[in-house]
VODRENLO-440774 format. One line per 3 residues: number of its first residue (from 0); their letters; for each residue x, y, z of C-alpha. Coordinates in nm, 2 decimals. Layout:
BEGIN
NUM = a = X:Y:Z  ...
//
This chain:
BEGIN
0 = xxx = 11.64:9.30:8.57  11.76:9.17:8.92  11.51:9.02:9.18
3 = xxx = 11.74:9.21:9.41  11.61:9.56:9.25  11.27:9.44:9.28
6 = xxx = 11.24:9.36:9.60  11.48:9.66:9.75  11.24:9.88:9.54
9 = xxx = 10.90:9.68:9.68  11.07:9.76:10.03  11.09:10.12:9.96
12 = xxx = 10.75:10.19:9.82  10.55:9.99:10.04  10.76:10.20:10.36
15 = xxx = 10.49:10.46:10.44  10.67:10.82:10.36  10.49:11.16:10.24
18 = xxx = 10.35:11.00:9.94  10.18:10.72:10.12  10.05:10.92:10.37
21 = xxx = 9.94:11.17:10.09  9.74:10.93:9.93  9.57:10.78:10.19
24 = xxx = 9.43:11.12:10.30  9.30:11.15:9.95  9.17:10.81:9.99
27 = xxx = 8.99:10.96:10.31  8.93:11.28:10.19  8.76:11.18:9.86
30 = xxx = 8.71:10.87:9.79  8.87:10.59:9.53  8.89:10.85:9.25
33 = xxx = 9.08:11.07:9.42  9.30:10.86:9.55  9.42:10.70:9.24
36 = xxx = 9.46:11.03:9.10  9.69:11.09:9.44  9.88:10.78:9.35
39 = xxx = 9.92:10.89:8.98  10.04:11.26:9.11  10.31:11.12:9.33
42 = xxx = 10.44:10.89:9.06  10.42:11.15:8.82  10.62:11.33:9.09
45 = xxx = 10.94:11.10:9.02  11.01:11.21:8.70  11.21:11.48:8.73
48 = xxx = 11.44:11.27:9.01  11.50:11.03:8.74  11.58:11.32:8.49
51 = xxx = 11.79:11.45:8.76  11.98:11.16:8.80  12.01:11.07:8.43
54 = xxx = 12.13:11.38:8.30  12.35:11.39:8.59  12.18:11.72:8.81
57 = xxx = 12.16:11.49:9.12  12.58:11.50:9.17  12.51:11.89:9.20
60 = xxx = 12.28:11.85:9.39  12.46:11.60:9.60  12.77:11.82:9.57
63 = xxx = 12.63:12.20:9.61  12.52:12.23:9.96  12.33:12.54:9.86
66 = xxx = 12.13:12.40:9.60  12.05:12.09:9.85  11.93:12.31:10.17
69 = xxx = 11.73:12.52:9.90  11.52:12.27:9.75  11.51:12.04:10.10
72 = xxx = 11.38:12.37:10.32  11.12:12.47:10.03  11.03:12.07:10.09
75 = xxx = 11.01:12.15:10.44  10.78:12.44:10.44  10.51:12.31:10.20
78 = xxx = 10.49:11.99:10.46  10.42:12.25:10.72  10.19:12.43:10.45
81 = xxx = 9.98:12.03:10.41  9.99:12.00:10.81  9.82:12.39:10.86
84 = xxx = 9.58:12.30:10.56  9.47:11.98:10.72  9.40:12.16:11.11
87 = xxx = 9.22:12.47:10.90  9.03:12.22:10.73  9.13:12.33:10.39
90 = xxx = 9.34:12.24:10.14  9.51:11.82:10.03  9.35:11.66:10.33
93 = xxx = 9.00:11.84:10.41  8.77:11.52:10.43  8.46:11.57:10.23
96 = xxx = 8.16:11.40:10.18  8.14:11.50:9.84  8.41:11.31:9.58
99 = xxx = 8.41:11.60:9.41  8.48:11.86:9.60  8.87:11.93:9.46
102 = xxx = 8.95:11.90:9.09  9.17:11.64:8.96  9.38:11.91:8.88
105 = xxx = 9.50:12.03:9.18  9.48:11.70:9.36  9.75:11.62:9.08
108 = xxx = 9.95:11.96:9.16  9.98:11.87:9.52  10.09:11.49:9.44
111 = xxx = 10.33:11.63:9.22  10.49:11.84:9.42  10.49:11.61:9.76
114 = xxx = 10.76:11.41:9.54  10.94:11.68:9.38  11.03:11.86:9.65
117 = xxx = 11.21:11.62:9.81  11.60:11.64:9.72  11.69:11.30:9.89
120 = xxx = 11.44:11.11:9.63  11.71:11.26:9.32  12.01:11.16:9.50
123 = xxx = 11.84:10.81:9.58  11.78:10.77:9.22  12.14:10.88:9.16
126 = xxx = 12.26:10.65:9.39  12.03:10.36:9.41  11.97:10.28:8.99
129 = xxx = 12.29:10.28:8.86  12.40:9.98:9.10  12.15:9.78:8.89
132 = xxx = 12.24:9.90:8.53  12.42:9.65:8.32  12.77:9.76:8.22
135 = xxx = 12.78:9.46:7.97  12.71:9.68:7.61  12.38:9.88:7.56
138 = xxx = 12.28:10.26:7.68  12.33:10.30:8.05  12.09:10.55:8.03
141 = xxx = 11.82:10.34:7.87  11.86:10.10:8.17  11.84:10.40:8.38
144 = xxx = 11.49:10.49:8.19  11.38:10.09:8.20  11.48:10.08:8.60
147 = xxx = 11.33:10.38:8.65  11.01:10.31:8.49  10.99:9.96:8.67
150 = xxx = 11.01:10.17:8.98  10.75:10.40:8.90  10.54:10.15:8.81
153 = xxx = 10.57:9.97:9.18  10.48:10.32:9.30  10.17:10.38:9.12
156 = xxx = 10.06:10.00:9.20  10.13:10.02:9.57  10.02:10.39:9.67
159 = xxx = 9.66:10.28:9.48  9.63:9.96:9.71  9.68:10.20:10.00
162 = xxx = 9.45:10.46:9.86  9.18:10.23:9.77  9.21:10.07:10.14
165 = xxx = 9.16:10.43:10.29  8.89:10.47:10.06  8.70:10.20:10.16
168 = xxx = 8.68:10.29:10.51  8.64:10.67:10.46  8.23:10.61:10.46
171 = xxx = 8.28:10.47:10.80  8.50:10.75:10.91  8.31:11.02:10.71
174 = xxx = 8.03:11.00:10.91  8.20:11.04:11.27  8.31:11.40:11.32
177 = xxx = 8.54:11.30:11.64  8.70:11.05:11.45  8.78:11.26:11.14
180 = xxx = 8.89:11.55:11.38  9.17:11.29:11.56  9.23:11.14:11.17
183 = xxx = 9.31:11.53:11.08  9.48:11.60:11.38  9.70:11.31:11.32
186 = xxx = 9.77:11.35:10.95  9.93:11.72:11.05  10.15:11.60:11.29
189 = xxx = 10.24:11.32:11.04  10.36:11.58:10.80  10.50:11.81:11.10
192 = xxx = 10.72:11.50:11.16  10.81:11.45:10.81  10.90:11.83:10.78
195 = xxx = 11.16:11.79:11.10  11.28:11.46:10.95  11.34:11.62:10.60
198 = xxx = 11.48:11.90:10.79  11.72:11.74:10.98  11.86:11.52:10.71
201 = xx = 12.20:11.61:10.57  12.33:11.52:10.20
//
């Protein structure tokens, strides 16, 4: 494994995207818990890009332009869903004094599908691993699974350091109502911008 893949795979985590931002409202929301749960969700979330890419769905992807705008506008519209939530006060990033107030179930759910319904995440894995996959004997796709779960790992270790941090303020933010109303107001119109990003991108 290449120091170059690490560190062009630190680089990418440790950029704040949906995921990041997804667990830090967790983190606010409800508490360390919840926001390693978040952090497990969105990594969880990767698996079927790297199935995707392994098994070769991501060049159809990459090559259907139908199959691309579906699953990127059905990414689009359940960003605008989290951004509505968060201004109704409902939903992934309602913050709560009580750590309890969502299951670990759904928490999971919305993780999940941050991640999954992002098309530009399969063809990243599709075009991002293979560079680093040996040719010299062996499975290419078992380097694809080792690289893959290398990256994953990164993801689940760098999300919780930013959930944990968001968690260790929330007590201090918790208990200021005008400062919780600007944090909500600003996580919606994180995801809004997300949503026109993601909408805006091309294959």
């Amino acid at each position: 494994m290449s120091t170059e893949f690490l560190l062009t795979s630190l680089v990418i985590v440790a950029t704040p995207g949906t995921g990041v931002l997804f667990t830090l409202a967790a983190g606010l929301a409800r508490g360390a818990r919840a926001s390693v749960v978040a952090a497990f969700a969105c990594t969880l979330g990767i698996v079927p890009h790297m199935v995707a890419a392994i098994t070769g769905l991501a060049a159809l992807l990459h090559t259907s332009a139908v199959a691309f705008q579906l699953i990127k506008y059905l990414g689009v519209a359940y960003l605008l869903y989290m951004a509505w939530s968060t201004l109704r006060e409902k939903g992934a990033l309602t913050v709560e004094a009580d750590e309890g107030a969502r299951s670990v179930r759904s928490v999971i759910v919305a993780g999940v599908l941050v991640n999954i319904l992002n098309p530009k995440l399969t063809i990243f894995f599709f075009a991002f691993l293979p560079q680093f996959v040996s040719a010299d004997g062996g499975s290419g796709v078992l380097g694809m699974v080792q690289l893959s779960a290398v990256f994953m790992l990164l993801t689940f270790a760098i999300f919780a350091v930013y959930g944990l941090f968001a968690a260790g303020v929330r007590r201090h933010v918790v208990s200021r109502p005008q400062v919780m109303n600007w944090m909500r107001r600003t996580f919606a119109a994180s995801f809004v911008a997300l949503g026109a990003r993601l909408a805006l991108t091309s294959r």
